[in-house]
N, C-alpha and C positions, 0 to 999 in steps of 0.2 A: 478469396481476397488475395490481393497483388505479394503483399507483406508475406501473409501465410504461407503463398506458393514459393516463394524466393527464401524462405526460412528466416526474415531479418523482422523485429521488433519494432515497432513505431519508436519506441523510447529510445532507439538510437541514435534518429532523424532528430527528435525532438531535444537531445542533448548538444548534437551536431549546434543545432540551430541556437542554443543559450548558450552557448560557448564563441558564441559569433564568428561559426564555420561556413558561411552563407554557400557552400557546396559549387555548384555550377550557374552562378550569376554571369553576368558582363557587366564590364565596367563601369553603365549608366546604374545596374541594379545594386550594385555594390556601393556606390556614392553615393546613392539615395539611403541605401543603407544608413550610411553614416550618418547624414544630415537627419535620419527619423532617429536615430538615439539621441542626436544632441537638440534636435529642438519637438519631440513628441512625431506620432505617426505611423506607418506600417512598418513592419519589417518584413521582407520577403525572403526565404531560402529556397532551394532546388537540389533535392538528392538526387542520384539516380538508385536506384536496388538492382539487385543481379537480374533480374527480368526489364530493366531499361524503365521503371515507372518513376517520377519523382513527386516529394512532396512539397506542398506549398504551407508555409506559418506566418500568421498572421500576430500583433499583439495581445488585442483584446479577447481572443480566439483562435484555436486551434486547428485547423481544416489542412485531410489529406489527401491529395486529388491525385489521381492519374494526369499522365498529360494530355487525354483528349477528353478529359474532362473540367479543363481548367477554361 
């Protein structure tokens, strides 16, 4: 696993992420951001880990993708 090999814990992405550190978005994903807390919706974040993989977080569900698996 990507996490394993780079030594870094999902629960630090996943802190990241409820702290509303949305990581490496662009300014469309970050607005939308905003607009899914105040009226319901996705939220999206993008880590990168020392091996270049990042995770994706969703509300209702958790899910953590490589990026050439997204």
């Amino acid at each position: 696993m990507t996490l394993a090999a780079a030594a870094e814990e999902p629960v630090a992405f996943l802190l990241r992420h409820r702290r509303g550190d949305w990581g490496e978005l662009d300014p469309f994903d970050r607005k939308q951001n905003e607009l899914a807390l105040r009226h319901g919706g996705r939220l999206l974040s993008a880590y990168r880990t020392r091996l270049g993989a990042i995770t994706e977080a969703y509300r209702s569900a958790t899910t953590l993708l490589l990026p050439q698996e997204y």
